[in-house]
N, C-alpha and C positions, 0 to 999 in steps of 0.2 A: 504494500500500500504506500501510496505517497513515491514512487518513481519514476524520475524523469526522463525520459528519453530524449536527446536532442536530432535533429535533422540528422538522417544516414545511422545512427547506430541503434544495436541488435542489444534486444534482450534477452536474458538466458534464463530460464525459470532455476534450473539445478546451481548455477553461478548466484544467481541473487538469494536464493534461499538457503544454500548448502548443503552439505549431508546430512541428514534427517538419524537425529541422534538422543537417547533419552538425556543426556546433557543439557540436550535445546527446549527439555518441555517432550519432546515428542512422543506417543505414547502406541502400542502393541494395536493394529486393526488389520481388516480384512486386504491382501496382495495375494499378486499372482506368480507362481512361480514354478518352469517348466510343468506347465497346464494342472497345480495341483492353487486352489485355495489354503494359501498359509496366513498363520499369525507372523508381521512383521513392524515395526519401528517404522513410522511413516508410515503405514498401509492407509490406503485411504486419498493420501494429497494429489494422487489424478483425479478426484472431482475439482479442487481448487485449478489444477494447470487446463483440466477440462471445460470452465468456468469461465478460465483467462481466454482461451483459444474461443468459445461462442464469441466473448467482445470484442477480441481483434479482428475478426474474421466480419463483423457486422461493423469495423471501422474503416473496414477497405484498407487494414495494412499488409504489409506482404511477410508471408507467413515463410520462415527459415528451413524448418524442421519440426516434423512433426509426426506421431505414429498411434494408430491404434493398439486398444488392447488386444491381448490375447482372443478373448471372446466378449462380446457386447456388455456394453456399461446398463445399468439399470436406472441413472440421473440423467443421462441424456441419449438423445436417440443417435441411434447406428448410425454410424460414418463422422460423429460430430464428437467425439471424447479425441482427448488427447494425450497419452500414459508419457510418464516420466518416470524415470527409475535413478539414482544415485551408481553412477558417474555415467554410465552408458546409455542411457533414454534421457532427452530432453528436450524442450517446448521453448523453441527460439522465434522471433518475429524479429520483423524490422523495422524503422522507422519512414517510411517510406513517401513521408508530407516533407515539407515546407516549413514547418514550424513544432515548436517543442511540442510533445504529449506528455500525457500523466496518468499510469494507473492508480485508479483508486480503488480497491477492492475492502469489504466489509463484510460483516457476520451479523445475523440477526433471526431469532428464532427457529434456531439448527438449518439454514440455509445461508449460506455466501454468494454474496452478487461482484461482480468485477463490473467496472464502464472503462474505458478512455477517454477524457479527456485532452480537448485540441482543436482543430481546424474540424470543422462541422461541414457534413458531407454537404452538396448541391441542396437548397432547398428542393423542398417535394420531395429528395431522393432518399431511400431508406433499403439496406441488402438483410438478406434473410437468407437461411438456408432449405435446402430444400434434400430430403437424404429418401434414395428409394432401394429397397432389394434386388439384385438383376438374374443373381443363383442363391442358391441354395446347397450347402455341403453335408449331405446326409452322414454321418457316421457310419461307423462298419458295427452290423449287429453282434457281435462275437464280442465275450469279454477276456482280454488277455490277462493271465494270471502268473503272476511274476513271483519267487520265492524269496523270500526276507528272513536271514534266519536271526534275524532282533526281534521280530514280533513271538510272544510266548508261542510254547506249539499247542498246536492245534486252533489257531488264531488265524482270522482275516482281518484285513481292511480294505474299503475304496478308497483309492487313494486320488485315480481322476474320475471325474465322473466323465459319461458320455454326455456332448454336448451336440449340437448341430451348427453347423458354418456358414457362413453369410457372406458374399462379396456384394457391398455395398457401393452404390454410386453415389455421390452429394455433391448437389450442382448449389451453385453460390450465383444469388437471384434480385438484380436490380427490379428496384420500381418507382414510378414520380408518379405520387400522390397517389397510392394505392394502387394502383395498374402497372403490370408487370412490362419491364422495357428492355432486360437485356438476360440471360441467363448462361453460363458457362459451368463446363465440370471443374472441382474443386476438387477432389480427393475420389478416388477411389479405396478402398478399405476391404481386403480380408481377415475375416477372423473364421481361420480354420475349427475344423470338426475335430475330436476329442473322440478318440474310443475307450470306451472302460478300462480300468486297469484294477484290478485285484490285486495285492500282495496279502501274502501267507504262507505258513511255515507249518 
């Protein structure tokens, strides 16, 4: 919150925020990791970079880097999250006006909103996203059963679940004054299929 960006320079979500650490405050929630649901330190702050990426994306700035999750977010719709992971995944933008900007972003009754402020698009004109399904990635019915010999015997666990996969298109959609005037693809996005995975011993 409260960061300036001046003409031409790039913001770094993983740089401005840093490694997500219980040092910082940061506390054990839901991440992804080689397709399993874990508890981790930071789990969670791709809704925040997810959050950031709607409002620059609806400020008409030009977007550096950026990537989907593993499998579809549940706060924002498919093709529109943006996962960041400490040091290897991260949510970069550029400054791409004429004049300084400023993110402001807040929290307020377990929802965080992000805006830009700066240079105010064309009157009448306002962008929006637009994200549609184009396939669909069934998984494989079979559950693979992998041996662990940590788990007590005669013990299982799911350790992934089966999921289904989506390649997503998201077209990023001008309009003046409510009427649609120009539309372009923005991202494309797969998030692969998940086949079951069983460990047991």
């Amino acid at each position: 919150n409260g960061t300036a960006l001046l003409p031409g320079e790039t913001f770094s979500f993983n740089q401005a925020t840093g490694q997500r650490t219980v040092e910082k405050g940061y506390k054990e929630a839901g991440a992804i990791a080689s397709g399993q649901s874990i508890e981790e330190v930071g789990g969670g702050i791709c809704q925040v970079s997810s959050t950031l990426f709607n409002a620059v994306a609806r400020a008409d700035l030009e977007i550096v880097e950026r990537s989907p999750h593993a499998w579809p977010s549940t706060y924002v719709n498919r093709g529109e999250d943006a996962t960041v992971n400490w040091p290897n995944l991260d949510f970069k933008f550029k400054n791409n006006t004429d004049a300084p900007i400023f993110i402001i972003t807040y929290y307020n009754n377990r929802k965080m909103s992000a805006e830009i402020w700066g240079l105010a698009l064309p009157e009448g004109v306002t962008i929006d996203l637009d994200s549609k399904v184009v396939r669909t990635i069934e998984p494989s019915v079979e559950v693979r059963y992998v041996q662990n010999p940590e788990l007590p015997l005669g013990t299982s666990k799911t350790t992934v679940k089966s999921r289904t996969g989506y390649v997503v298109e998201t077209y990023k959609v001008w309009y003046l004054n409510g009427q649609e005037t120009k539309r372009e693809l923005f991202y494309t996005s797969t998030y692969n299929a998940y086949q079951q995975v069983v460990e047991y011993n």
